[in-house]
Each structure stands twice: as C-alpha cells, then as structure tokens.
GUSE-123117 format. One record per atom (N, C-alpha, C): residue number from 1; residue in one letter; atom name; x, y, z. Coordinates in steps of 0.05 Angstrom, whole numbers. Each point is the difference from the previous one (the first is absolute). Example, Ala and Ser with C-alpha at 12.3 -4.5 7.8 and 13.67 -1.06 7.14 Angstrom:
2
{1; "A"; "N"; {264; -114; 156}};
{1; "A"; "CA"; {-18; 24; 0}};
{1; "A"; "C"; {18; 24; 0}};
{2; "S"; "N"; {-7; 21; -14}};
{2; "S"; "CA"; {16; 24; 1}};
{2; "S"; "C"; {-15; 22; 14}};
//
This chain:
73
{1; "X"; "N"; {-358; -293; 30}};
{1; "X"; "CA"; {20; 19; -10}};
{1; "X"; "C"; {7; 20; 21}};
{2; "X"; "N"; {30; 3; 4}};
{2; "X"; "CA"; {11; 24; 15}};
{2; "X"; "C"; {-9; 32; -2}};
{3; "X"; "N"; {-1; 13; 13}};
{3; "X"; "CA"; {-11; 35; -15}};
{3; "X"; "C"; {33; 3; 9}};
{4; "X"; "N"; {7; 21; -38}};
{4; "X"; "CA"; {25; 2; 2}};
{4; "X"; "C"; {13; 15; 21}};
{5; "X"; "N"; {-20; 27; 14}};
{5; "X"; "CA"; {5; 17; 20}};
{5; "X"; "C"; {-11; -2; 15}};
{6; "X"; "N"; {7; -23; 15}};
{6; "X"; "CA"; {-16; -3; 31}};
{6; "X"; "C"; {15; 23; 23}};
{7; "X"; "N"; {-21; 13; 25}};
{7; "X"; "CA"; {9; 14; 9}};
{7; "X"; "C"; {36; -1; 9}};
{8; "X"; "N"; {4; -23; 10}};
{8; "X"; "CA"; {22; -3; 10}};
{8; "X"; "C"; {28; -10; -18}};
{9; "X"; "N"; {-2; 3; -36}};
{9; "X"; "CA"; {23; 1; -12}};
{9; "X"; "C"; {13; 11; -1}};
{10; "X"; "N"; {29; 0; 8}};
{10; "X"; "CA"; {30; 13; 1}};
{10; "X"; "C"; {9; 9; -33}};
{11; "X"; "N"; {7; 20; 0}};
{11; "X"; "CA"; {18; -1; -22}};
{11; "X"; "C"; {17; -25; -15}};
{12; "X"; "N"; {19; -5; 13}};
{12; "X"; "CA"; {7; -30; -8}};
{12; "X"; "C"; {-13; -14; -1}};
{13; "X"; "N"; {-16; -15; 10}};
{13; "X"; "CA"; {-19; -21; -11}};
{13; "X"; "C"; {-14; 9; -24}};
{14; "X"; "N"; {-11; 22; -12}};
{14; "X"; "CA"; {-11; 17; -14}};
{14; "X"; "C"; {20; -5; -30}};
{15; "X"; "N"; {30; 7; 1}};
{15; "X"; "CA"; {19; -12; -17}};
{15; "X"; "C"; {4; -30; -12}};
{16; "X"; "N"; {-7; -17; 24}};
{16; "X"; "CA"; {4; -33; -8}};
{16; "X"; "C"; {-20; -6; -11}};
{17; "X"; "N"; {-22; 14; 6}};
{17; "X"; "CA"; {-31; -14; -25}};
{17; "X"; "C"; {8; 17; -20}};
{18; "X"; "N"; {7; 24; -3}};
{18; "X"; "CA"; {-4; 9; -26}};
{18; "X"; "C"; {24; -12; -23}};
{19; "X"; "N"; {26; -4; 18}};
{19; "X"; "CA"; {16; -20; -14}};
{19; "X"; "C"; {-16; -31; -11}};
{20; "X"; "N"; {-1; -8; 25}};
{20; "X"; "CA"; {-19; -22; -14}};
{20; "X"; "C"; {-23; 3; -29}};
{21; "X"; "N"; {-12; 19; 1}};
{21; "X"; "CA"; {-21; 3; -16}};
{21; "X"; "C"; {23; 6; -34}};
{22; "X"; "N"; {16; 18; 1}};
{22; "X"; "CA"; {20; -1; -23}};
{22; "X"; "C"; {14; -26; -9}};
{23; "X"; "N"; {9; -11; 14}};
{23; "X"; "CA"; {8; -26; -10}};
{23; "X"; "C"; {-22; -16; -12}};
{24; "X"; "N"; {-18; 4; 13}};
{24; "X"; "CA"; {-23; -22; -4}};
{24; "X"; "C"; {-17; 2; -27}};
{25; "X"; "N"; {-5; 32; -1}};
{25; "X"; "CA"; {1; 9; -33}};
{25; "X"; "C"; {14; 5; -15}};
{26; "X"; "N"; {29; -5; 10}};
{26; "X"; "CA"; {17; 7; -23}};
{26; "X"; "C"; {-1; 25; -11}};
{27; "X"; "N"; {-10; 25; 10}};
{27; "X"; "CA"; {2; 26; -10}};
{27; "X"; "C"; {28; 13; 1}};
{28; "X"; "N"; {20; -1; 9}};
{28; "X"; "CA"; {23; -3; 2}};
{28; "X"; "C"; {15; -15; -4}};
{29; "X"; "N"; {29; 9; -18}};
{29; "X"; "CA"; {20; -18; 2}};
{29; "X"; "C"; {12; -8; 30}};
{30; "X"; "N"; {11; -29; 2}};
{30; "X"; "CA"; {12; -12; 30}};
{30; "X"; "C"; {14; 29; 5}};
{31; "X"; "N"; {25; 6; -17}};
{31; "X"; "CA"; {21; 23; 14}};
{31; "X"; "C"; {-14; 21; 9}};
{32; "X"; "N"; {-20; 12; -9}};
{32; "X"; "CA"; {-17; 20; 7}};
{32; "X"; "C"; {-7; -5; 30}};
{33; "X"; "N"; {-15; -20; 2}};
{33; "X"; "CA"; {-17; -3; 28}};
{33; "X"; "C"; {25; -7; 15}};
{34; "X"; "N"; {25; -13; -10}};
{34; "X"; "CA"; {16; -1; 27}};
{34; "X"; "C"; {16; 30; 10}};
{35; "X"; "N"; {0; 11; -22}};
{35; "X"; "CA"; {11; 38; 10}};
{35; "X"; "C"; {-15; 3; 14}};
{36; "X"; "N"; {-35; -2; 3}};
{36; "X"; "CA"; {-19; 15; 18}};
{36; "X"; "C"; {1; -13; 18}};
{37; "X"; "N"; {7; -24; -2}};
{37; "X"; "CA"; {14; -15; 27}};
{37; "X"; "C"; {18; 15; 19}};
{38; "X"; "N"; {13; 8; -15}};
{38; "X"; "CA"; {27; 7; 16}};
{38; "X"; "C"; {-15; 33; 7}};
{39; "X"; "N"; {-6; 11; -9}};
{39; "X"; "CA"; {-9; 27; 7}};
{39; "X"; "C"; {-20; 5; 16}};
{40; "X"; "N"; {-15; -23; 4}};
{40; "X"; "CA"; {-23; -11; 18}};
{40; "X"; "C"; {0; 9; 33}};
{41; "X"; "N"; {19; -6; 14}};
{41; "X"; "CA"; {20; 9; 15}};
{41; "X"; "C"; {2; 23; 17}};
{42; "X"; "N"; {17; 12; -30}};
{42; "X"; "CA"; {-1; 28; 6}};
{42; "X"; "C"; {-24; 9; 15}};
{43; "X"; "N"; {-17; 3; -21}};
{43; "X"; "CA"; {-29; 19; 5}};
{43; "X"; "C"; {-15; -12; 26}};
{44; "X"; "N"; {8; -27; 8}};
{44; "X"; "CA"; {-12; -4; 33}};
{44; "X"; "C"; {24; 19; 22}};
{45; "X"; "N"; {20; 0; -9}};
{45; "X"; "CA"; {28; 17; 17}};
{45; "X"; "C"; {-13; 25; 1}};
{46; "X"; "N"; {-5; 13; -22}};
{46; "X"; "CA"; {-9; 21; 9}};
{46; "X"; "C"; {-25; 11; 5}};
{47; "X"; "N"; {-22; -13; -5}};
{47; "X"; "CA"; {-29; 4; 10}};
{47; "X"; "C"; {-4; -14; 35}};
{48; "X"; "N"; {18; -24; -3}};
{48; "X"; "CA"; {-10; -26; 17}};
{48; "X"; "C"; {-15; -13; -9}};
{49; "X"; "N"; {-5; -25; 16}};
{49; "X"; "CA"; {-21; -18; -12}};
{49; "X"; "C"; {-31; 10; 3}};
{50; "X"; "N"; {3; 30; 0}};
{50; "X"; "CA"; {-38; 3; 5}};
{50; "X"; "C"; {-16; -14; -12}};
{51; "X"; "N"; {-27; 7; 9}};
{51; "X"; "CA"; {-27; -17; -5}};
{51; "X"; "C"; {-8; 21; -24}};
{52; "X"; "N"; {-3; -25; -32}};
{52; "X"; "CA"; {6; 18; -24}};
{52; "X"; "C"; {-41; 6; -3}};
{53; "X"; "N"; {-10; 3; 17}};
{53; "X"; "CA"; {-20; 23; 1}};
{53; "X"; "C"; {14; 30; 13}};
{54; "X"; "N"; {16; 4; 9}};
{54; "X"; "CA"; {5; 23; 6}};
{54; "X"; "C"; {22; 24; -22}};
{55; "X"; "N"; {1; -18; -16}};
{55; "X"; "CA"; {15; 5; -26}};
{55; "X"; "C"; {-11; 28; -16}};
{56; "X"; "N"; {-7; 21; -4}};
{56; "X"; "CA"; {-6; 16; -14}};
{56; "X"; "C"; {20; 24; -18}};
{57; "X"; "N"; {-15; 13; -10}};
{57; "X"; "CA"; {16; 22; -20}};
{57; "X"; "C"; {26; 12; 22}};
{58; "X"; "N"; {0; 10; 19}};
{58; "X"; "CA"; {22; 0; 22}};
{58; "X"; "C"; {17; -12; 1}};
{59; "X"; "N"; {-6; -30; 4}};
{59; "X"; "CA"; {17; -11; 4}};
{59; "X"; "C"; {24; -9; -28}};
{60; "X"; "N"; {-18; -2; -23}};
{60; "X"; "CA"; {4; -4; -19}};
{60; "X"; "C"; {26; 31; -6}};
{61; "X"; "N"; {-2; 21; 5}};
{61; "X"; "CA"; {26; 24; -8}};
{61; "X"; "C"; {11; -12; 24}};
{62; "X"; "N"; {-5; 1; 16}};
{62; "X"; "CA"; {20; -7; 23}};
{62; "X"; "C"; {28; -20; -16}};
{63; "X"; "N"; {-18; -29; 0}};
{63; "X"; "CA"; {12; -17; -10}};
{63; "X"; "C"; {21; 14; -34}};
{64; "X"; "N"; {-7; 16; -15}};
{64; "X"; "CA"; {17; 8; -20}};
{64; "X"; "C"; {16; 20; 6}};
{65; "X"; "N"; {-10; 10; 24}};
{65; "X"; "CA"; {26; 26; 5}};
{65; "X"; "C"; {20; -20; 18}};
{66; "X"; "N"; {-2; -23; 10}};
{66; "X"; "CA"; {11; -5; 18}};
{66; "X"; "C"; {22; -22; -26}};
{67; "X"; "N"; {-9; -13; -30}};
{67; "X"; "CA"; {16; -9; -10}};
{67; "X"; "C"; {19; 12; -12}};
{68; "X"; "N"; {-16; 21; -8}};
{68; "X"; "CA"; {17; 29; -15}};
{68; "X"; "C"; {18; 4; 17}};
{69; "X"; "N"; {-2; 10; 26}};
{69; "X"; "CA"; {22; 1; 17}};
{69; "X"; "C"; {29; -19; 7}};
{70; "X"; "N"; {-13; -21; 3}};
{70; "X"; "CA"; {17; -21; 5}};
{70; "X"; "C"; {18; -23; -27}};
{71; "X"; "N"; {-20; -3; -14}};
{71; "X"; "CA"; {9; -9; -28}};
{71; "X"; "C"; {10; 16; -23}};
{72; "X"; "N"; {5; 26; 6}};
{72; "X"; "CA"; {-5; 15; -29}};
{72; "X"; "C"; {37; -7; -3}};
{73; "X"; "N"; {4; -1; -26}};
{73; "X"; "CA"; {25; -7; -9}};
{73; "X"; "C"; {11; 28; -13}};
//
C-alpha cells in the first residue's frame, strides 16, 4: 500500500486520489465531484502545485482570502 502523504506529493496529485477515492465510494453525487473537478484547478493556480505537507492553517486563510477576493460575486 501507498502512504497517502509521501514526502514528495504535489497538490494535484493529492486532488486525483482524493477524486478517485469519491467515486470509488460513491460519497458524492457524479455532478458534485465533477464541480470539484473543475475548481480543482483553481486552488493549484493559486497556491501552486506545493508539496501538500506544507499546507497549514496559513495557508489555508491565504487560500480563502485569496477566493473571497477573486470569486466573490
């Protein structure tokens, strides 16, 4: 078995298993997981593809001031 956070996982790759893992349980409807598809994206645009050990509470407002900013309707 893989360890899901090996030192060297990117953000995106980090997205395609966890996609995978929703389909696979069916915890979501298809339309659902394909929106986070599409939004998927985004959040590598604006973090980058960092190494999702470096991910913390920081980064995390970062990332919501930065959607707030840019998405707010």
């Amino acid at each position: 078995m893989f360890e899901i956070f090996s030192d060297k996982l990117k953000l995106s790759q980090s997205f395609s298993r966890y996609f995978r893992k929703l389909e696979a349980d069916a915890l979501l409807a298809p339309s659902s997981i394909a929106k986070y598809r599409d939004i998927a994206p985004r959040l590598v645009k604006i973090l980058g593809d960092i190494n999702v050990k470096k991910i913390n509470g920081e980064t995390i407002i970062y990332l919501k001031s930065e959607l707030n900013r840019k998405y707010k309707h």
